[in-house]
C-alpha positions in Angstrom: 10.5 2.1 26.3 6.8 3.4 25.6 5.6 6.6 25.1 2.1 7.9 24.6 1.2 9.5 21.3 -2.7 11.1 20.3 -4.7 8.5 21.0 -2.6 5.6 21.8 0.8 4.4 23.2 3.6 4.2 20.9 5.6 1.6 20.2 9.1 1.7 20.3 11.9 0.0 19.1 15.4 -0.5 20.8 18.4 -1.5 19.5 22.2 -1.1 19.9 22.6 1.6 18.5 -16.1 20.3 -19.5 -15.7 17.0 -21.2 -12.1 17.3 -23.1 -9.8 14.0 -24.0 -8.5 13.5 -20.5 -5.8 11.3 -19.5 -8.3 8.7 -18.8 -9.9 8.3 -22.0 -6.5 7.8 -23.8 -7.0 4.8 -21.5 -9.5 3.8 -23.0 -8.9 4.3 -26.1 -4.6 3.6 -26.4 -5.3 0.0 -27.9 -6.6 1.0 -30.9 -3.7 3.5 -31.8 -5.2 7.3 -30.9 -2.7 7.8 -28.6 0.4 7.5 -31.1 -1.3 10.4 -32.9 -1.6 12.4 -29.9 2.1 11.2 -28.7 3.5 13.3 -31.8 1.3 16.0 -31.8 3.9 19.1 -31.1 5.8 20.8 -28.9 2.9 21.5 -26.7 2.8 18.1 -25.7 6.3 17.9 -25.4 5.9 20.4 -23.0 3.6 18.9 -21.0 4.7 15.6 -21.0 8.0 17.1 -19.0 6.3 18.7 -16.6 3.9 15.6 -16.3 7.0 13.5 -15.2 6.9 11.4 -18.5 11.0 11.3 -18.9 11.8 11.3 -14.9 9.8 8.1 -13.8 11.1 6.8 -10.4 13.9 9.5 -10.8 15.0 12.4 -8.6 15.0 13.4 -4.8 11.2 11.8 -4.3 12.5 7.9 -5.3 16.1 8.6 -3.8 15.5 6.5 -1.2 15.0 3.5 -3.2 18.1 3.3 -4.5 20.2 5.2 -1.5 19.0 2.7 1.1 21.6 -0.1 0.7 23.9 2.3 1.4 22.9 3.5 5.2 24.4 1.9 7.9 23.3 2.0 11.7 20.5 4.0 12.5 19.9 5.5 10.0 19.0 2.3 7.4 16.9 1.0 10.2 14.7 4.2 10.4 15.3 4.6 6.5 13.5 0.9 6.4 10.5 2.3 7.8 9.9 5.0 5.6 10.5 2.4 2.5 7.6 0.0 4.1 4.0 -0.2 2.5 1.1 2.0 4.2 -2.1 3.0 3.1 -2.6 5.0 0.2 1.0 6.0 0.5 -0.3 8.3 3.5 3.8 7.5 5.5 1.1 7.9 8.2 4.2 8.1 11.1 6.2 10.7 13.1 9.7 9.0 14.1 11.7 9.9 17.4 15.0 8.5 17.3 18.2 8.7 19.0 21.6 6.1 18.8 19.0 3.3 21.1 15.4 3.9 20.5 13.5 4.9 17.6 9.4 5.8 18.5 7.3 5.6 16.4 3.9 7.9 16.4 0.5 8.1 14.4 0.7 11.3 12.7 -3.3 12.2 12.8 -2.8 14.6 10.3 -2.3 11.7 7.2 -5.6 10.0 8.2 -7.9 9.3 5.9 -11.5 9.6 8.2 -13.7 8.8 5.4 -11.9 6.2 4.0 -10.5 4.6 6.7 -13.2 5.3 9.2 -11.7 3.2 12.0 -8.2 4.0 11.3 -7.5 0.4 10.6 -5.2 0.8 7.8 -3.8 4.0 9.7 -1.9 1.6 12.4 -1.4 -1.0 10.0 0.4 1.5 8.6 2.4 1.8 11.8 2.9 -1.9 12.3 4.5 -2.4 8.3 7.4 0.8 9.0 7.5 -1.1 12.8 8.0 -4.3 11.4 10.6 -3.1 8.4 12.6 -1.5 10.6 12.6 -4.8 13.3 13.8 -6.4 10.1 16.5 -4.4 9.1 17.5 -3.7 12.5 18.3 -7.6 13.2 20.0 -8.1 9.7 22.5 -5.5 11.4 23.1 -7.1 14.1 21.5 -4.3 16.2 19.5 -7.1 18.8 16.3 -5.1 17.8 13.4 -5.1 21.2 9.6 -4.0 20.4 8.0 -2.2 23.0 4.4 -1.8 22.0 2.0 -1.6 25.2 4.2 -3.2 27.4 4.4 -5.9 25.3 8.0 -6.9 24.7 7.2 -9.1 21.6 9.7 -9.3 19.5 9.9 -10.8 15.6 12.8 -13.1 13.9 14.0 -11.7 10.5 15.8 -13.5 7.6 18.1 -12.0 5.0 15.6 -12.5 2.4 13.4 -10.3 4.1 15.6 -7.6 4.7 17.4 -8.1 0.7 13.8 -7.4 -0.3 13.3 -3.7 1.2 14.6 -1.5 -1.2 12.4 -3.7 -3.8 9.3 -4.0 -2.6 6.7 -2.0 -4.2 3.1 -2.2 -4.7 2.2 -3.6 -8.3 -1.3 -2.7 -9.1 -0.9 -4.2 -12.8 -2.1 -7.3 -14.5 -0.9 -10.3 -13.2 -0.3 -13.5 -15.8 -3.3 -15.7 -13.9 -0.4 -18.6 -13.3 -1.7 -20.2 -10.2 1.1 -19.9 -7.1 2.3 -23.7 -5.9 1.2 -25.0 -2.4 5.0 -24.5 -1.5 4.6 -20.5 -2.3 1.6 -20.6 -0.3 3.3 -22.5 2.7 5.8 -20.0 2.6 3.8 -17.1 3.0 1.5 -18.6 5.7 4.5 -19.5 7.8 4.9 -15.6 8.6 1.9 -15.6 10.5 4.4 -17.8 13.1 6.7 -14.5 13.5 3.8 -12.2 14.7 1.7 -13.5 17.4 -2.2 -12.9 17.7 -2.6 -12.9 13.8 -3.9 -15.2 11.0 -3.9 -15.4 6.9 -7.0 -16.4 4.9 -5.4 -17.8 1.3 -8.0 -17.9 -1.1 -6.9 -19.7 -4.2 -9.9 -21.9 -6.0 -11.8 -20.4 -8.5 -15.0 -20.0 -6.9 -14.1 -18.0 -4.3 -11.8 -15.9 -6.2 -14.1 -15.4 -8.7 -17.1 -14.3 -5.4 -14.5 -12.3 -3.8 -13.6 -10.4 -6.9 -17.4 -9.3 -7.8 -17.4 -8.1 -3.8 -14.8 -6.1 -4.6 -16.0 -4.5 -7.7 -19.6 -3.6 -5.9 -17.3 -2.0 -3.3 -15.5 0.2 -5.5 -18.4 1.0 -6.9 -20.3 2.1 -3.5 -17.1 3.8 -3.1 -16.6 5.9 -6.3 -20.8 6.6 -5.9 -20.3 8.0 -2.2 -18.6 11.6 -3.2 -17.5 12.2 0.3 -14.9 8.9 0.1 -14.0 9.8 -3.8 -12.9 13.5 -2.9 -10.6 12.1 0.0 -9.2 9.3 -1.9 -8.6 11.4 -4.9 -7.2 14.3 -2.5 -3.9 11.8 -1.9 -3.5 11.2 -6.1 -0.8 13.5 -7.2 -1.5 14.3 -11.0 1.8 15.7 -11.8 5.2 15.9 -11.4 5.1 19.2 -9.0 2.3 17.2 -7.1 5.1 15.0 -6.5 8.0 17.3 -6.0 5.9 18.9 -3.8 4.2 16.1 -1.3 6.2 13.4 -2.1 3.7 10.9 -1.0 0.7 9.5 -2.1 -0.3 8.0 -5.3 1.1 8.4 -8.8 0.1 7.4 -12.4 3.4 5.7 -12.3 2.3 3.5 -9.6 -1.0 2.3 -11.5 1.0 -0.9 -13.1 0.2 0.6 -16.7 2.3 -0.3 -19.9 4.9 2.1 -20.9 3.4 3.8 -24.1 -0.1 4.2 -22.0 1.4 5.7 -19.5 3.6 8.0 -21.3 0.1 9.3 -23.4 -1.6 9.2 -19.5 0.9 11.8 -18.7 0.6 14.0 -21.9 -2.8 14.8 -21.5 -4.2 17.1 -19.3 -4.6 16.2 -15.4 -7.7 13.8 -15.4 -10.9 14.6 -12.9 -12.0 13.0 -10.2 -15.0 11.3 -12.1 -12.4 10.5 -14.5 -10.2 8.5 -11.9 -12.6 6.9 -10.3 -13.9 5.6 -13.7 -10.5 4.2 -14.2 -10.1 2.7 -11.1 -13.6 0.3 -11.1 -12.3 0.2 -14.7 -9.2 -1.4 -13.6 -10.8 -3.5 -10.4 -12.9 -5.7 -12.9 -11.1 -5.9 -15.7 -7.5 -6.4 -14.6 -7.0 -6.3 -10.5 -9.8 -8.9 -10.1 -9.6 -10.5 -13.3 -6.0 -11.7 -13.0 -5.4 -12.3 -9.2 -4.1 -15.9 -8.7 -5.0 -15.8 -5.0 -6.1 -13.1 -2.2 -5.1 -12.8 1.2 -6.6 -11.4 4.1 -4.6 -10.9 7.4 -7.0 -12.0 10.3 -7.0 -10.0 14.0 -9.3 -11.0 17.2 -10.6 -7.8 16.8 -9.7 -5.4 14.5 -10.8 -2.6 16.1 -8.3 -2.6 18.6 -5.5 -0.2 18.1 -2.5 -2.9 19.1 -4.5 -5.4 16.8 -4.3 -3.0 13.7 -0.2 -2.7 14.5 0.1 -6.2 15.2 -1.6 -7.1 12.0 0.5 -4.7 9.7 3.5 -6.2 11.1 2.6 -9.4 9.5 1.6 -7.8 5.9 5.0 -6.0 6.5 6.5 -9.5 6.3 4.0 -10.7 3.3 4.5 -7.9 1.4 8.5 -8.4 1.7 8.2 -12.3 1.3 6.2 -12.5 -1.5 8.6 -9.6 -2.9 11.4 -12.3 -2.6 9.1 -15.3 -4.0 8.8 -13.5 -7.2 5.4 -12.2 -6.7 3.4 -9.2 -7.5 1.1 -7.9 -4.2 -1.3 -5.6 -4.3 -3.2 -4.3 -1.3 -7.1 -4.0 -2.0 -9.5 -3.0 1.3 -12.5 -1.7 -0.6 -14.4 -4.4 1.3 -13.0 -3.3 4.7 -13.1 0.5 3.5 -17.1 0.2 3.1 -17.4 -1.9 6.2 -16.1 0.8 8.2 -17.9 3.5 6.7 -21.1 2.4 6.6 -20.6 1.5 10.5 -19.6 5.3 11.1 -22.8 6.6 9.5 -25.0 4.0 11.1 -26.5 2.6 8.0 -26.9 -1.3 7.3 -23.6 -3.0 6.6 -24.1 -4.2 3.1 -21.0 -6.1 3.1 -19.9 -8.2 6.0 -22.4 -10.9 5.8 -21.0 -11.4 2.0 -17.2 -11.3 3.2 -17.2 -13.2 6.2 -19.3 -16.3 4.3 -16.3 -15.9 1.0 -13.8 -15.8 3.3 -14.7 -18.8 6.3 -14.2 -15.9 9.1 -16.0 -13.1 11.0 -16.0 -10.2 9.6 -14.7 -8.2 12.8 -11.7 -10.2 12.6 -10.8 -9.4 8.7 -8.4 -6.5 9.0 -6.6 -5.7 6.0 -6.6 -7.6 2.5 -4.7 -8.0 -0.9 -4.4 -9.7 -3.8 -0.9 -11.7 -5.7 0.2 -13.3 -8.6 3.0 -13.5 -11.2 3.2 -9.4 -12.6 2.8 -8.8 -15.8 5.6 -5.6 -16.0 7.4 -4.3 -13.1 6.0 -2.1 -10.4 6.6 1.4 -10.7 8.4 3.4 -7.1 6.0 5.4 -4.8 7.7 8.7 -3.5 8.6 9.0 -0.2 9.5 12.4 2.1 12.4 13.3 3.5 13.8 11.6 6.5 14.0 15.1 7.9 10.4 16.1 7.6 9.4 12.7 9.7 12.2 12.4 12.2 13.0 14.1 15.6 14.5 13.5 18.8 12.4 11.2 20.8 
């Protein structure tokens, strides 16, 4: 069954049924023991650490779904398995119609990101990793799952580590230990590209590369944090607080960042940090821990990936990485500054100042690099994201 959504067909899926100490300078400084100091520092604090979220990590109606998700059966824990997969920023960039045969799913235009994501790459890929979770989980049901998506009736095989990984897949932006990942690892994860046709992975592993790519991505966070336009809208989906969270239930969270405990426990007792302040912290943590400890990064490959069943297809396969390297062990960690200043840069007619760099790092043409990341062994445990209601996503079809 397909259906037509704002801008393009929908795929469906069948089945049997002033300057003050901020929270980023105790960042900074938490290593050399201020922030124990300002840890004990009075009831003020204790105050705010509550209402910062500092005790209820992961806890309460926002992260219920984590936890609640082995429990669905039927419908229900299929369409629950879309909301749990990755997206972009933690946008949940999808409206679902559903009924006891066929869920829809639709681009909800009002969680794009048009700055950011100025060809609304990561938008459908957004699409394609719920599509692709909840293909998986349908078939470890037994439901016979079929994909309709443009009168394509491509379909995709599941295993049961796939679908055992759902509920504990999460994004884990913190160090990694370095430890290089085995050429059976690798194999593993290239072999998903065989369950979604018309897309490719780029593994790059030896140090010279790594070590290029990483500095590409540092000089792309740092176009990004110096063009204001792309800092407000990126820092417009950071929720400071725990009534940010409460409230929107999407996102990104301080408990997501991959920090240790005691820095992130002082994090949340200070006062809400600025933008200037995040995206300090963020180029911060690109060159001195994201880039620094990646063991290998992986870019899903398109034939074009500005085509809008391209961008789907090719989230359906970092569905599938993101879930197999969950069950390998593996922290993953999706990083498109590269792509993010590619696109924007093409929407505002200047020069591209990065494709030429990217495509020669990574042995492809740029137009065909659609979405990239980065893995390793984790240091500490990724924290949950939030995620909204089923109710405020899901209607009849």
């Amino acid at each position: 069954m397909t259906t037509t959504s704002d801008e393009t067909q929908s795929p469906a899926i069948e089945g049997q049924g002033a300057r003050k100490v901020s929270r980023r300078s105790v960042l900074t400084w938490i290593g050399i023991g201020a922030g124990t100091a300002a840890i004990a520092a009075g009831t003020s604090i204790g105050v705010r650490a509550a209402s910062n979220g500092a005790f209820t990590a992961g806890l309460g109606t926002p992260y219920a779904l984590w936890r609640d998700w082995a429990a669905l059966s039927g419908v229900e824990r299929v369409v629950a398995a879309g909301v749990l997969a990755c997206n972009p920023h933690n946008t949940q960039p999808w409206r679902l119609g559903v009924s006891s045969e066929v869920i829809q799913i639709r681009s909800d235009p009002s969680r794009r990101m048009p700055i950011n994501d100025a060809s609304d790459r990561e938008h459908f890929a957004g699409l394609g990793c719920a599509i692709e979770n909840m293909m998986i989980a349908a078939s470890a049901a037994g439901l016979g799952p079929s994909l309709d998506l443009r009168g394509s009736g491509a379909g995709s095989a599941a295993d049961a580590a796939l679908g055992d990984a759902i509920p504990l897949r999460h994004t884990n932006r913190g160090p990694y230990t370095g430890e290089p990942i085995g050429s059976d690892v690798l194999a593993a994860l290239s072999s998903q590209t065989s369950e979604v046709n018309g897309t490719g992975l780029v593994l790059i592993t030896d140090p010279d590369r790594r070590g290029r790519l990483g500095a590409l991505y540092v000089a792309a966070t740092e176009a990004i944090i110096s063009d204001t336009a792309q800092s407000e809208e990126a820092f417009s989906w950071f929720r400071n607080d725990r009534a940010e969270i409460d409230q929107h239930r999407d996102g990104l969270t301080l408990d997501g960042q991959g920090l240790g405990e005691l820095t992130l426990l002082a994090a949340k007792i200070l006062p809400a940090q600025s933008r200037t302040d995040g995206d300090a912290f963020w180029l911060k943590a690109t060159r001195d821990v994201h880039t620094a400890t990646a063991a290998a990064y992986g870019v899903i490959t398109v034939d074009d990936v500005f085509d809008r069943a391209a961008q789907i297809t090719g989230g359906r396969l970092l569905a599938r990485l993101h879930l197999a390297a969950t069950s390998l062990g593996l922290g993953f960690h999706h990083m498109n500054q590269i792509t993010e200043r590619i696109d924007r840069d093409r929407s505002l007619g200047r020069p591209d100042a990065f494709s030429a760099r990217w495509a020669e790092i990574i042995g492809r043409p740029a137009s065909t690099g659609l979405v990239s990341f980065r893995i390793g062994r984790a240091v500490r445990e990724a924290g949950l994201s939030p995620r909204r209601n089923l109710t405020d996503m899901v209607s009849a079809p």
